[in-house]
C-alpha positions in Angstrom: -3.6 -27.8 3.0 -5.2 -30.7 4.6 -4.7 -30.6 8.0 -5.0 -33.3 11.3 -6.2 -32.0 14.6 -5.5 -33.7 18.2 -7.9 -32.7 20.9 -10.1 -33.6 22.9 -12.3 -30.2 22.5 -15.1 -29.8 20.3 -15.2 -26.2 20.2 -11.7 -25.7 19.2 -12.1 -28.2 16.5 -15.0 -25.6 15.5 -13.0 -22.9 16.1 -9.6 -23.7 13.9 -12.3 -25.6 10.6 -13.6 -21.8 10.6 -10.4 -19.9 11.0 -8.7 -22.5 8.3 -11.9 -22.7 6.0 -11.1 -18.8 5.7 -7.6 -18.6 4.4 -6.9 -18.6 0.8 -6.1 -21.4 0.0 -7.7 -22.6 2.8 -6.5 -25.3 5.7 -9.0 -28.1 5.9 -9.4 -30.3 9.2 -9.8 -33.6 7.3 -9.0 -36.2 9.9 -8.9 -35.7 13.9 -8.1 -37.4 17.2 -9.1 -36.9 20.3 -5.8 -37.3 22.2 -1.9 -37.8 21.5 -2.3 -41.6 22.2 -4.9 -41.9 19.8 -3.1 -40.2 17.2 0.2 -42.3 17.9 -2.0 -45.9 17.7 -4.5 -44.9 14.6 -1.8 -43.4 11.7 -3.5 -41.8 9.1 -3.0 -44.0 6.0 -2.0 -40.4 4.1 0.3 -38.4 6.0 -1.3 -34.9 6.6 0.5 -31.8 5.4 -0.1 -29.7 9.1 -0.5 -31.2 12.5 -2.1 -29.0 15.1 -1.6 -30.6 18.5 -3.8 -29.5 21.6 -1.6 -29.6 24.1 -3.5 -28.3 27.0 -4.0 -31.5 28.5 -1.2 -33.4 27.9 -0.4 -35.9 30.9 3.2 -36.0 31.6 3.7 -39.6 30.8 2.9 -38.8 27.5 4.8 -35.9 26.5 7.7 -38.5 25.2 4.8 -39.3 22.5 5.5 -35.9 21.3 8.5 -37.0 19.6 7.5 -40.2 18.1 4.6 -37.9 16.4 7.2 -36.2 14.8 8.7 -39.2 13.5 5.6 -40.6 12.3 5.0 -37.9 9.8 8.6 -36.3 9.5 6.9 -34.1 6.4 4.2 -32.3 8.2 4.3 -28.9 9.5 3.4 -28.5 13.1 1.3 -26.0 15.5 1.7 -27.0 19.5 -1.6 -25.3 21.3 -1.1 -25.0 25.1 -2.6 -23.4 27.9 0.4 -23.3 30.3 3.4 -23.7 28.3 6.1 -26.4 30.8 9.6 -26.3 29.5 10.5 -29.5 29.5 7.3 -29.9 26.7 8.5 -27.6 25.0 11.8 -28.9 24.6 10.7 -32.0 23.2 8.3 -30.3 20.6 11.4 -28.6 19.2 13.3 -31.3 19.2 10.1 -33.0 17.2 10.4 -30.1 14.7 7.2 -28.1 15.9 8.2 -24.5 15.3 5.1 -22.7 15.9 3.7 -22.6 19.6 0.7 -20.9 19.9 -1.4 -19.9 23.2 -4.9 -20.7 24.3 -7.4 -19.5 24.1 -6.6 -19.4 20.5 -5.8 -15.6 19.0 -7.5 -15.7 15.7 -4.4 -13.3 14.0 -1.3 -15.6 15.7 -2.7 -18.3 14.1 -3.0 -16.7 11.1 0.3 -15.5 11.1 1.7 -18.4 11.9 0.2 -20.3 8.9 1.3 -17.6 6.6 4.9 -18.7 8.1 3.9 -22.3 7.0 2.7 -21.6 3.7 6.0 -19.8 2.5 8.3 -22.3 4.3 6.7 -25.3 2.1 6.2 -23.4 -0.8 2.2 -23.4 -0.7 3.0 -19.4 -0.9 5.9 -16.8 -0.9 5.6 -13.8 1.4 5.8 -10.9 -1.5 7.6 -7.4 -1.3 4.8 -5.5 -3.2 5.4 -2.2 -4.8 2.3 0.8 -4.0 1.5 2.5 -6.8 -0.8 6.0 -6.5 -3.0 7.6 -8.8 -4.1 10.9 -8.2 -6.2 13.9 -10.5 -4.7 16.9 -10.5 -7.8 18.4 -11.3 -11.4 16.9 -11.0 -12.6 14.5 -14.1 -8.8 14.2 -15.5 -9.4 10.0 -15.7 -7.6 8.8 -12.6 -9.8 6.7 -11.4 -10.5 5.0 -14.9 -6.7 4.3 -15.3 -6.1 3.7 -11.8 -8.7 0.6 -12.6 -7.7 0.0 -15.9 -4.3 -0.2 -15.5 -4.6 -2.4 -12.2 -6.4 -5.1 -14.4 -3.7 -4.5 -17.1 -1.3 -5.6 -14.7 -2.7 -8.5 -13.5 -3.8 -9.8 -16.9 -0.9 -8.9 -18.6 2.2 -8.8 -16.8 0.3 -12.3 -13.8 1.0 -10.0 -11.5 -1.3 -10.3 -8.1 -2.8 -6.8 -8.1 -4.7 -5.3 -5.1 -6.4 -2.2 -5.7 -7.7 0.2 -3.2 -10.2 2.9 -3.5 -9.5 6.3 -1.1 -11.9 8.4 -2.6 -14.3 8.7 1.0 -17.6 7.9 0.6 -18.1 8.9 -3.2 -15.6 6.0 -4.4 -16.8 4.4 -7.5 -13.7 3.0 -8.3 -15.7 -0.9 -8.1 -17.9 0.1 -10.8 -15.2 1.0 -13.7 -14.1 -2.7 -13.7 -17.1 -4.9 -12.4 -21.0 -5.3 -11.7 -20.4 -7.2 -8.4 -21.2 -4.8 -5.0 -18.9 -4.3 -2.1 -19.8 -7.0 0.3 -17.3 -5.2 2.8 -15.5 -1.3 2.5 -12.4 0.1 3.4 -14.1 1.6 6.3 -15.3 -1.7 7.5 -11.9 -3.1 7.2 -10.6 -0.4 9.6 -13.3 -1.2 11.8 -11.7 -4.6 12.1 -8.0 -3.6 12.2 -7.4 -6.4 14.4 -8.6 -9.3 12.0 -6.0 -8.1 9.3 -3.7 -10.4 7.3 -3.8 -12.0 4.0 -6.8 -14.1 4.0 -9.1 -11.8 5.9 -7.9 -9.0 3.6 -8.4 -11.0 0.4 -12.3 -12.2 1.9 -13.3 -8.1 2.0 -12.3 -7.9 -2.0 -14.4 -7.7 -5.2 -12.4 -10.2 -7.0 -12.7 -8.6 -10.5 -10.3 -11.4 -12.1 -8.2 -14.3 -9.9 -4.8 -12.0 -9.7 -7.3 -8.5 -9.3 -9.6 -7.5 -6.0 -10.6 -4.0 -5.7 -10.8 -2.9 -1.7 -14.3 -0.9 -2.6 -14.6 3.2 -0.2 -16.9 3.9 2.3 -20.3 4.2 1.1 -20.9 6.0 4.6 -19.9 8.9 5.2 -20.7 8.8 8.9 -18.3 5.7 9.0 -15.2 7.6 7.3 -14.6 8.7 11.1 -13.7 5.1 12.1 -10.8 5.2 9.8 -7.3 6.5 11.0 -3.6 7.0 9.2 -2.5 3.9 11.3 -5.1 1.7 9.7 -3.7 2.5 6.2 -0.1 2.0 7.8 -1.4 -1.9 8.5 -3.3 -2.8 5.8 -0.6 -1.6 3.4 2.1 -3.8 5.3 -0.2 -6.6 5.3 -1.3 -5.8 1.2 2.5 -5.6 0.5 3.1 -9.4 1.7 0.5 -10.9 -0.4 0.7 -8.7 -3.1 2.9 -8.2 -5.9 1.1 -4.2 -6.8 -0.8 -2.5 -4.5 -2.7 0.7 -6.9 -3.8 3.4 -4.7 -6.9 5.4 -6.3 -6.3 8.5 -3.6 -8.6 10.8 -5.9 -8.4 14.8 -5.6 -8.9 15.4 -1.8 -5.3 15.2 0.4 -6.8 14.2 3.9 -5.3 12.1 6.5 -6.0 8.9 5.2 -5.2 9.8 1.3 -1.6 11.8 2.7 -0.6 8.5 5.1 -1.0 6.3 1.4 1.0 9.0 -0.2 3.5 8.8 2.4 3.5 4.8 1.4 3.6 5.1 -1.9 6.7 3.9 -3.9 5.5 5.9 -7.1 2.9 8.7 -7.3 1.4 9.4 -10.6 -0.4 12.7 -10.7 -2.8 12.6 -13.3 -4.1 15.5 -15.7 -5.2 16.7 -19.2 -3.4 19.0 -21.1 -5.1 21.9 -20.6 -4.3 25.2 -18.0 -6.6 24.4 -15.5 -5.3 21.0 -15.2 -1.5 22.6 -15.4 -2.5 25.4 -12.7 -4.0 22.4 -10.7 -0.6 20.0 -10.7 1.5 23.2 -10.1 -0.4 23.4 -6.9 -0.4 19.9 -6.3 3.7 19.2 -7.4 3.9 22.3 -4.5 2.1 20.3 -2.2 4.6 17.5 -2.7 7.8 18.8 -2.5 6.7 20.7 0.8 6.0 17.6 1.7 9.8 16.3 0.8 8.6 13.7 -1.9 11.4 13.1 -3.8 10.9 13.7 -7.3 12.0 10.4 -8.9 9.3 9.5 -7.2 6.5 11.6 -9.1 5.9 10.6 -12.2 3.1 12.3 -14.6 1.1 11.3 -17.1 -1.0 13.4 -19.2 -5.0 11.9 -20.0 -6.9 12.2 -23.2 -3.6 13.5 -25.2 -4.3 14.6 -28.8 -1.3 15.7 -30.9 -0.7 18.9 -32.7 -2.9 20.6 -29.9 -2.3 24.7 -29.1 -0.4 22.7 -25.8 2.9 21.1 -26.1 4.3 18.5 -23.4 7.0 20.2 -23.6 5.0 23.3 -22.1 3.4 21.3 -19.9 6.8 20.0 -18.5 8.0 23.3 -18.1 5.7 24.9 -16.4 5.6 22.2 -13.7 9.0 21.6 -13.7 8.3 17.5 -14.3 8.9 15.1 -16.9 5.6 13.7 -18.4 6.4 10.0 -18.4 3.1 8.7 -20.6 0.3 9.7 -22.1 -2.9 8.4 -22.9 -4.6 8.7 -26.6 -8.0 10.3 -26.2 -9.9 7.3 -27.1 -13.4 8.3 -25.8 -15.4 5.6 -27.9 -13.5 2.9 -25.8 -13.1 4.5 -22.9 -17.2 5.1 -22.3 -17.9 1.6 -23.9 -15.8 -0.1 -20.6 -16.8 2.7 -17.8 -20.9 2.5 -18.9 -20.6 -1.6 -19.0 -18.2 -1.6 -15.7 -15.7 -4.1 -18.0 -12.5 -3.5 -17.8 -11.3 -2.0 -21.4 -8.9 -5.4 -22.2 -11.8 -7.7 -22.2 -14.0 -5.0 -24.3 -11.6 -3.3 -26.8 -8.5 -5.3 -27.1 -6.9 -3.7 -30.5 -8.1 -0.1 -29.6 -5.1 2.6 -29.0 -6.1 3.2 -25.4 -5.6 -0.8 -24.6 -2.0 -0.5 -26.5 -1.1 2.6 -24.1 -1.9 0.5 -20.8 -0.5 -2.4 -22.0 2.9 0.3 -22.4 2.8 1.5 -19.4 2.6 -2.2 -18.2 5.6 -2.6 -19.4 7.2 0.5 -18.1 6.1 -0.4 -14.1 7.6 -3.9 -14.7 10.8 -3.3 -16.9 9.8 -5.7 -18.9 10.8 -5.4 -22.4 7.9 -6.3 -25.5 9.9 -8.9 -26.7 10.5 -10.4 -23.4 6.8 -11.0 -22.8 5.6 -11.4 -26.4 3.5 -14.3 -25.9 1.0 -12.3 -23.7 1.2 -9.2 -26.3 0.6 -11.5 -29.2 -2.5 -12.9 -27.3 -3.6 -9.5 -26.2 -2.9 -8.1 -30.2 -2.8 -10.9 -32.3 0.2 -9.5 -33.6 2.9 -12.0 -35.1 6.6 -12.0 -34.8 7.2 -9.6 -38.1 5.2 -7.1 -36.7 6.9 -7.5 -32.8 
């Protein structure tokens, strides 16, 4: 969004470039004027798409050039900056169609906000109402964290859904290096260190972007900095997640803490993940306990059984029973596939397209998004090469 600035200070000129440079997409400061005269005698030969006016020392003879502003570039968007906000100014910036009024000094998250307001009301973005999705073992090397991952990319790849996917697992997280080589410029710990910086674009610069639609918020790799983060950080950054993103997949790992419970508590869907085997059954007994003590309804827990092998000693029927849940999936036991993508850090679509294990995310895909095969079959096709006579 390219944007004109009016004012006569150099360090707020400094000061929004930075703040707009950072949003995604960003705001760029392509032309600027150094007073509300200036701007009204020297037009910009291409209207700009924002105007952000400095108000702060605006002369009361020329607050009627507010209006004709407006009426030079009817199209643009509008930010009135002020110091001492005087009614009568104000009146005629509504009247020039400037809707957002921010104070000065300028707060860094305001402005922010208020260009997230812009950006959906032109259409450069829509404000999303993202669904959180949480994986969690039952029992300790059941596969959560490789689905969790896995299925996050599947998501965005598959379905072009814009995935965020956050790692919970404390300071032992790993979760980054199932799907990518890149290292965590910034943690979840350091995020909730910041907690006042949060909105879209400062959420989306602390991201390994593993693929455009998929970032992966990497843990702590501290665990002396673990003690920064508290259940109302996770309470913001999943509000803030669920505007700008359509999925939001919580890797909460084995350990029920403050932090993990406060996701769980957030979570439109928890899927407890385990083998079927009876530690892992004795494990999710324990852990389906946990839940409905915690009054989880249980539509919203849905299992799904890791590494499943057919005609096993172990029916899912067994399993079902003896937890008292449905198993709603199940993943083949592909282990060639499945160490191939977690010892290269590649997610297992871009390794081992055809393999079992890609056709039972690519399901489940299509069982978090109700969409129907042959409703997406272009991207199946692609993903299979499978024609229409096999579809």
């Amino acid at each position: 969004m390219k944007a004109l600035l009016i004012s006569k200070d150099s360090l707020l000129y400094a000061e929004i470039e930075a703040q707009g440079s950072a949003r995604v997409p960003a705001v760029q400061v392509s032309s600027s004027r150094h007073g509300l005269r200036d701007a009204i005698e020297r037009q910009l030969p291409e209207p700009p798409e924002l105007v952000i006016l400095d108000a702060s020392e605006l002369g009361p003879d020329e607050e009627a050039l507010v209006e004709r502003l407006g009426k030079h570039y009817p199209r643009a968007s509008y930010i009135l900056l002020t110091r001492a906000p005087r009614q009568d100014l104000l009146i005629r910036a509504m009247r020039a169609g400037m809707r957002e009024v921010l104070a000065l000094p300028l707060d860094h998250r305001a402005f922010h906000d208020a260009m997230d307001r812009i950006e959906v009301e032109t259409g450069v973005t829509h404000m999303r109402d993202g669904k959180a999705l949480a994986f969690i073992s039952c029992k300790g090397g059941s596969g959560a964290t490789f689905l969790a991952t896995n299925f996050g990319y599947a998501l965005a790849e598959l379905a072009g859904r814009k995935v965020l996917l956050i790692d919970l697992h404390g300071q032992f997280g790993d979760a980054t290096l199932y799907v990518s080589d890149q290292k965590p410029v910034m943690t979840l710990s350091d995020v909730c260190g910041q907690i006042g910086r949060m909105d879209g674009a400062f959420l989306d610069s602390c991201l390994v972007h593993v693929a455009p639609n998929f970032g992966v918020l990497a843990a702590a790799d501290d665990a002396g900095h673990t003690v920064d983060m508290k259940p109302d950080h996770m309470d913001t950054i999943l509000r803030v997640a669920r505007q700008h993103y359509d999925y939001i997949v919580l890797d909460v790992g084995r350990q029920i803490d403050a932090i993990s419970l406060r996701a769980l508590d957030n979570a439109d869907t928890i899927y407890p993940v385990l083998q079927l085997a009876l530690p892992d059954i004795r494990d999710g007994r324990r852990l389906l306990d946990i839940f409905r003590s915690l009054g989880y309804p249980g539509e919203r827990i849905r299992l799904i059984v890791n590494r499943y092998e057919k005609g096993g000693k172990l029916r899912l029927a067994d399993l079902e029973s003896a937890l008292g849940a449905e198993v709603v999936h199940t993943v083949p036991n592909d282990y060639p596939a499945a160490t191939d993508s977690v010892n290269q850090g590649v997610p297992l679509l871009r390794l081992s397209r055809g393999s079992p294990l890609a056709r039972s995310l690519a399901d489940l895909v299509e069982q978090v998004t109700a969409r129907r095969v042959s409703e997406s079959k272009g991207l199946f096709d692609r993903l299979f090469g499978r024609g229409d006579a096999e579809l």
